[in-house]
SERO-4910 file (N, C-alpha, C, O; in steps of 0.05 Angstrom, whole numbers):
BEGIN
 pado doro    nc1    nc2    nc3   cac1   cac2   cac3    cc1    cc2    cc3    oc1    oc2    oc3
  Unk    A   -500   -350   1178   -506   -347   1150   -522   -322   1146   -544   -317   1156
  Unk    A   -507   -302   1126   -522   -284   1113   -530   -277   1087   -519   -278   1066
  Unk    A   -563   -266   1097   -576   -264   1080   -572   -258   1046   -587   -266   1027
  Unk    A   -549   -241   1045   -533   -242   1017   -509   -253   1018   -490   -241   1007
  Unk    A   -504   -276   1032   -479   -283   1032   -460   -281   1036   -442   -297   1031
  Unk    A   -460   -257   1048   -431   -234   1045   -407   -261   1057   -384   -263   1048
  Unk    A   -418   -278   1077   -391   -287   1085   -387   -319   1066   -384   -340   1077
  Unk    A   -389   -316   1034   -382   -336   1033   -354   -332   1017   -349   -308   1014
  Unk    A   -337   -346   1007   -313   -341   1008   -321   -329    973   -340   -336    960
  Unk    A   -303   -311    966   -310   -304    936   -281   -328    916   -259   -335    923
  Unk    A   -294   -332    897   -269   -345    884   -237   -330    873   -232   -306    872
  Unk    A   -225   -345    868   -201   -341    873   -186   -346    847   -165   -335    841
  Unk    A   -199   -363    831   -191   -385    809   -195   -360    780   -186   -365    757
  Unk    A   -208   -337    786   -215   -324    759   -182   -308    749   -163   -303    763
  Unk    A   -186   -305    727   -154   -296    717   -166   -274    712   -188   -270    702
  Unk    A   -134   -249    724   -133   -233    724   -114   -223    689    -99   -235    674
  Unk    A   -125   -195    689   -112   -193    658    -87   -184    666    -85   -174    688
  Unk    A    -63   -187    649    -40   -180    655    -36   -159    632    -48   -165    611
  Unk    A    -26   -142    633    -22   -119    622     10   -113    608     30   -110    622
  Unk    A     10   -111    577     34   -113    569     35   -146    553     38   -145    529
  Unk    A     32   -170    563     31   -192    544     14   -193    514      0   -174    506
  Unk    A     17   -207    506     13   -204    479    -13   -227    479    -12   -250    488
  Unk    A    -40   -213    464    -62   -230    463    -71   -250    453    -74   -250    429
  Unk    A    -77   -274    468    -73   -302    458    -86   -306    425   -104   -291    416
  Unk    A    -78   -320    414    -83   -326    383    -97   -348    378    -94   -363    397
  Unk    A   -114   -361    355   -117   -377    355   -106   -395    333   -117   -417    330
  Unk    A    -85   -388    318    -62   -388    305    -43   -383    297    -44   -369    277
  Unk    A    -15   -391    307     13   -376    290      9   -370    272      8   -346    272
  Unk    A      3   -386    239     -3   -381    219    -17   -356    219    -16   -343    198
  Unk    A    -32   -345    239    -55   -322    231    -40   -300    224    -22   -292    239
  Unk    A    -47   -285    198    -30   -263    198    -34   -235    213    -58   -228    218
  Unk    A    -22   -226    217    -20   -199    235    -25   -180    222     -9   -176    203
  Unk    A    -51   -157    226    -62   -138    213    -74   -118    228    -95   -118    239
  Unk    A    -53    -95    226    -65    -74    249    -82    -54    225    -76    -49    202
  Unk    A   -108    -45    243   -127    -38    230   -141    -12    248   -150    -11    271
  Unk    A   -141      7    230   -155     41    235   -176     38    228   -182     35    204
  Unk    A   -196     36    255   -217     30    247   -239     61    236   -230     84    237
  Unk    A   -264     55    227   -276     77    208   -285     97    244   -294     89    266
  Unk    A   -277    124    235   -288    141    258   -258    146    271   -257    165    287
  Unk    A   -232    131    265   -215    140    277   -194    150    266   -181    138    249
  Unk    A   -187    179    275   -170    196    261   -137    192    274   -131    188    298
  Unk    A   -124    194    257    -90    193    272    -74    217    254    -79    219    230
  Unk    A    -60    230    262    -32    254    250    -15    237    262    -15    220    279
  Unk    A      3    250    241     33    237    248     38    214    220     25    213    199
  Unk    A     68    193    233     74    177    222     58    152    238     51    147    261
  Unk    A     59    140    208     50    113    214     72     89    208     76     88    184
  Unk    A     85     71    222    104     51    210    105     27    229     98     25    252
  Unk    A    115     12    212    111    -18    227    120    -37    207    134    -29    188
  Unk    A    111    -69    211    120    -89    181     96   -109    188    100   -132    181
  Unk    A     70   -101    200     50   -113    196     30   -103    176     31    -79    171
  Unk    A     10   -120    164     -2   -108    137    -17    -92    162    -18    -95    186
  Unk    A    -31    -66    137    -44    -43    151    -76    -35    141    -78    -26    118
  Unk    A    -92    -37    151   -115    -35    145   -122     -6    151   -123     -1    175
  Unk    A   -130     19    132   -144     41    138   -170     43    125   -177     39    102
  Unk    A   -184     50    147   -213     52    145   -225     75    160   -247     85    156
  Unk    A   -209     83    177   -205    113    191   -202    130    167   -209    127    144
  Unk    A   -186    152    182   -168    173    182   -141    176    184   -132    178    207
  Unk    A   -121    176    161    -93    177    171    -87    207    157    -88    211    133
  Unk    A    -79    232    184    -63    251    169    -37    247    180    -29    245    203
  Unk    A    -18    245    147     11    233    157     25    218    140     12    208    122
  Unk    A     52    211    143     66    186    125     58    163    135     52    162    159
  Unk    A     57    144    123     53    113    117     76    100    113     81     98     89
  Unk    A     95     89    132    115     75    119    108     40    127    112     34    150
  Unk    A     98     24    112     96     -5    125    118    -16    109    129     -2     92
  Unk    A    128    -44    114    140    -66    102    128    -96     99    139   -117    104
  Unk    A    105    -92     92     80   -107     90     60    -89     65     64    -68     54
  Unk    A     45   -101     63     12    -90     51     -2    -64     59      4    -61     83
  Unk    A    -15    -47     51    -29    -23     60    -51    -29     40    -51    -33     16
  Unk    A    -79    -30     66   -100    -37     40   -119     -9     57   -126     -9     81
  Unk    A   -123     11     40   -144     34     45   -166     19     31   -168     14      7
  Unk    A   -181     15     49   -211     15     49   -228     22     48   -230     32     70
  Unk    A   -256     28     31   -275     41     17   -279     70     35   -278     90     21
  Unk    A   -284     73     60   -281     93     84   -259    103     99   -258    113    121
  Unk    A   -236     97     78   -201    107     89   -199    132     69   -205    136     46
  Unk    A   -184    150     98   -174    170     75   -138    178     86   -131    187    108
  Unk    A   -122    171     62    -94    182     79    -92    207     58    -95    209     34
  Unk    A    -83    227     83    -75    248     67    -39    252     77    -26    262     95
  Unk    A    -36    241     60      1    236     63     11    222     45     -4    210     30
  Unk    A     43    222     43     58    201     31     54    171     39     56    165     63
  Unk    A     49    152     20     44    125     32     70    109     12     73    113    -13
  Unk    A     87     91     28    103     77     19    103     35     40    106     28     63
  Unk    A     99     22     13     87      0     23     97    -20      4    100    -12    -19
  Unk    A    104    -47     10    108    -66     -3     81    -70    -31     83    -79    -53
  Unk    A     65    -61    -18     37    -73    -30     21    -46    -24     25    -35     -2
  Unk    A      3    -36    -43    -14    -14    -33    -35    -15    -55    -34     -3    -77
  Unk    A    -62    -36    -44    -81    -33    -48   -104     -6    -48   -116     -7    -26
  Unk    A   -109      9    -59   -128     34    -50   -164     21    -63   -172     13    -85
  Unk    A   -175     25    -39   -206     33    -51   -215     50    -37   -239     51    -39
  Unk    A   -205     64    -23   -209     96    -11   -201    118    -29   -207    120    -53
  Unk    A   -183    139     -9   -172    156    -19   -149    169    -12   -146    178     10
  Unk    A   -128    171    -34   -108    170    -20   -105    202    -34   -113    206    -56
  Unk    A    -91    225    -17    -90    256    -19    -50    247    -14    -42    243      9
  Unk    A    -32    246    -35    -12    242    -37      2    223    -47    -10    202    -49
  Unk    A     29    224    -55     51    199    -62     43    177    -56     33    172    -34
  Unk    A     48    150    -84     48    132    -66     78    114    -81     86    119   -103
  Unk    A     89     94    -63    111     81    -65    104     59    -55     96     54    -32
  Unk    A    106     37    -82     94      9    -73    125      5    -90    132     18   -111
  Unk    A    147    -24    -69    168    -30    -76    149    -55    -91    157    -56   -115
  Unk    A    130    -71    -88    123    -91   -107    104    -85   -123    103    -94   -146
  Unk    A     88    -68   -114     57    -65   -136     41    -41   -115     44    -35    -91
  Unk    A     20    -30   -141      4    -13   -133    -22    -19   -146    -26    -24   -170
  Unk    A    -43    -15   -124    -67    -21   -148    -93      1   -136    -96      6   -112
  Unk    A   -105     10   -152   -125     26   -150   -154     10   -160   -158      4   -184
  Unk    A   -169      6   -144   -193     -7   -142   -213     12   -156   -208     34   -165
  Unk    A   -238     -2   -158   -261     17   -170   -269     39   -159   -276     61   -168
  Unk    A   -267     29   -137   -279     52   -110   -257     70   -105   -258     86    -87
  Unk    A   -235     67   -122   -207     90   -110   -200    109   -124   -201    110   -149
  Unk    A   -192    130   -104   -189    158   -109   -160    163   -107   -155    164    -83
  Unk    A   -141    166   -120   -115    176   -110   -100    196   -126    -91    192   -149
  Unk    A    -98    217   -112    -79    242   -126    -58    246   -108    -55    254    -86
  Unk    A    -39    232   -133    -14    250   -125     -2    217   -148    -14    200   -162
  Unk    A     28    222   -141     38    211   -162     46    175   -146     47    167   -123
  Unk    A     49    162   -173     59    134   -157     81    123   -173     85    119   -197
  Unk    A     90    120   -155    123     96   -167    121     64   -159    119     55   -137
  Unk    A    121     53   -177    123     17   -171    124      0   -206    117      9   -228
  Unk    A    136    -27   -196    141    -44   -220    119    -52   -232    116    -55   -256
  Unk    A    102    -56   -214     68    -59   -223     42    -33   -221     43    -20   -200
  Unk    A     34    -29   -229     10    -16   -227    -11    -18   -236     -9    -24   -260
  Unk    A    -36    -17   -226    -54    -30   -236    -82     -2   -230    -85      6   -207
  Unk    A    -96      8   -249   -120     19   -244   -140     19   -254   -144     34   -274
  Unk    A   -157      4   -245   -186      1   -253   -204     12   -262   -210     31   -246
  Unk    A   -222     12   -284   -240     24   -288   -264     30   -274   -282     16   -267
  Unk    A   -261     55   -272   -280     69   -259   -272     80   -232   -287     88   -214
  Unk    A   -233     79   -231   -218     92   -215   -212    119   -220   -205    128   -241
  Unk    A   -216    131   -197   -207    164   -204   -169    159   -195   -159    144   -178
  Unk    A   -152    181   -219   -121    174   -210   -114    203   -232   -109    206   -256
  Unk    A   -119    220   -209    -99    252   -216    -62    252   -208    -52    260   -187
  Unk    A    -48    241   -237    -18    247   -227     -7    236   -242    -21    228   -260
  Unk    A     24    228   -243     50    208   -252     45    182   -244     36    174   -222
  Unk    A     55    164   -272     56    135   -264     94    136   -275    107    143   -295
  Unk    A    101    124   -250    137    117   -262    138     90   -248    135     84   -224
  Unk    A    142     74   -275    156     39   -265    176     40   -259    193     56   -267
  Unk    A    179     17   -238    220     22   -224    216    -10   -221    197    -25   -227
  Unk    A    238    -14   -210    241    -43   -214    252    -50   -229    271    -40   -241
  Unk    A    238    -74   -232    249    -99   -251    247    -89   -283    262   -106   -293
  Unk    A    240    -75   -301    252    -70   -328    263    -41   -323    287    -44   -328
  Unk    A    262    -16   -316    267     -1   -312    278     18   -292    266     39   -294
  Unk    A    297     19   -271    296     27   -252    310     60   -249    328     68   -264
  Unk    A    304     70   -237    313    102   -236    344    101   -239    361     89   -226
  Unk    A    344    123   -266    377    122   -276    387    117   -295    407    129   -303
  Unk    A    369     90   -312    372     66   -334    370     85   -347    353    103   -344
  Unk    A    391     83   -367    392     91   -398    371     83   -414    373     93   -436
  Unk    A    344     64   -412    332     62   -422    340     41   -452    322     32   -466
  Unk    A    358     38   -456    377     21   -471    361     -1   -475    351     -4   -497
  Unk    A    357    -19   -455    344    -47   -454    318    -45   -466    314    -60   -486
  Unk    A    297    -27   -457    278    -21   -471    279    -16   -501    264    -27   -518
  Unk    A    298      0   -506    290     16   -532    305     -7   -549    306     -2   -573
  Unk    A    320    -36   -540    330    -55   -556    307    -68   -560    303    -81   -581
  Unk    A    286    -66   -534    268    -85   -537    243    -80   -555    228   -100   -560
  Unk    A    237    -58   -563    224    -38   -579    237    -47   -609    220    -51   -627
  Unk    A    258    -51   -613    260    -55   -637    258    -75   -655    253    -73   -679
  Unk    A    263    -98   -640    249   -126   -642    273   -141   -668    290   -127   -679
  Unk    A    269   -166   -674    283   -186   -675    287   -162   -708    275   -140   -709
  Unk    A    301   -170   -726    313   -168   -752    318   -130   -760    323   -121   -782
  Unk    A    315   -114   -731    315    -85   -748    338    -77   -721    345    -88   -700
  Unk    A    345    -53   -737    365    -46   -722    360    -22   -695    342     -6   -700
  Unk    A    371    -19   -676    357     -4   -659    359     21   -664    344     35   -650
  Unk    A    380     36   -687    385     60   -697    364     68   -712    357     91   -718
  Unk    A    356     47   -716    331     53   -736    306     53   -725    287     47   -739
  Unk    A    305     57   -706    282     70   -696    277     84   -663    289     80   -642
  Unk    A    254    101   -669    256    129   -661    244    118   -627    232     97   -625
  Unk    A    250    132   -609    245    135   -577    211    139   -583    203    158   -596
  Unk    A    190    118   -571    170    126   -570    161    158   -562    177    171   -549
  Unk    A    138    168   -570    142    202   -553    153    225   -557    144    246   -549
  Unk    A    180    219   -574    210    230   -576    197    252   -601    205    275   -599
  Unk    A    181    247   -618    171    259   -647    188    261   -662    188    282   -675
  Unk    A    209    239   -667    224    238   -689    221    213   -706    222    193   -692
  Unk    A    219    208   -729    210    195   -744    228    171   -742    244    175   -723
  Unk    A    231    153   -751    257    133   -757    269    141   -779    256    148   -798
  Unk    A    302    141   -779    314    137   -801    309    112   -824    303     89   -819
  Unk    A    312    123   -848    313    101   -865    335     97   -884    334    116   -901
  Unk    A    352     84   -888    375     83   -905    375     75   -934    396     75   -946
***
C-alpha cells in the first residue's frame, strides 16, 4: 500500500464525452434556439430553420425559416429574411419577414422592410420603406381589391380617387 494510492485501481464507470452526438435534452417539446451570444462577432451568411437569437455581432445575410429575435445588444449589419423578425437591437439593412415584422422600443432599423404585418413602436427609431405583401396585397396586384375596398358599400369605385394619387373624385 501506497502512500497516495497510486496502486489503487482508478474507476472505469465515468462517461466519456462522445463527440458529434447531439446534447441530451430535457424535452422534445423544448424548442430549438441557436443564439450569438453578446461579445461575439460572425461575417458571412447566417441560415438554418431554428429560431435565432442575436445578441452578438452579425456582419452578413440572415436567412432563417423560423423567428429572428435581435436583442437589445445585437447588431446585424446585413439583409435579414425571417419568418418572424422581432428587432430590439439594430438592424443596418433589409428586412424580409414572410409573416411579420416588429420593431420594439429599444429598435433601431435602417433600411427598408417587406411583410404582411408590421408593427413599430413608439419610441422606435425606423429610417426607410414599409411595403405589405401577402395576404391583401402582394407584389404585382393591380391594387383593384383595395381600391374596391376603399370605396365602400353604396358608391361607385370610379368615383373615387387612388389615395396619394392628388386627384380629386369625380362627381356626376
Amino acid at each position: 500500500m501506497s502512500i497516495f494510492k497510486r496502486d489503487a485501481e482508478l474507476p472505469t464507470s465515468s462517461p466519456r464525452p462522445t463527440y458529434g452526438s447531439p446534447p441530451p435534452t430535457a424535452s422534445s417539446r423544448e424548442p430549438v434556439v441557436t443564439r450569438v451570444a453578446r461579445g461575439t462577432r460572425i461575417q458571412g451568411e447566417v441560415a438554418g430553420s431554428t429560431e435565432l437569437l442575436i445578441e452578438g455581432e452579425v456582419e452578413g445575410t440572415v436567412k432563417v425559416d423560423s423567428r429572428v429575435v435581435i436583442g437589445s445588444s445585437g447588431v446585424v449589419r446585413g439583409e435579414v429574411e425571417a419568418d418572424e423578425v422581432l428587432v430590439g437591437g439594430t438592424i443596418l439593412g433589409d428586412v424580409r419577414g414572410r409573416e411579420r415584422v416588429e420593431v420594439g422600443t429599444s429598435g433601431r432599423l435602417e433600411g427598408d422592410i417587406a411583410a404582411p404585418r408590421v408593427t413599430i413602436a413608439e419610441g422606435a427609431f425606423f429610417k426607410g420603406k414599409v411595403e405589405m405583401t401577402g395576404q391583401r396585397g402582394s407584389k404585382g396586384s393591380s391594387g383593384s381589391a383595395e381600391k374596391a375596398a376603399e370605396s365602400g358599400p353604396g358608391k361607385r369605385s370610379e368615383d373615387s380617387a387612388e389615395p396619394g394619387s392628388g386627384q380629386k373624385p369625380s362627381r356626376s
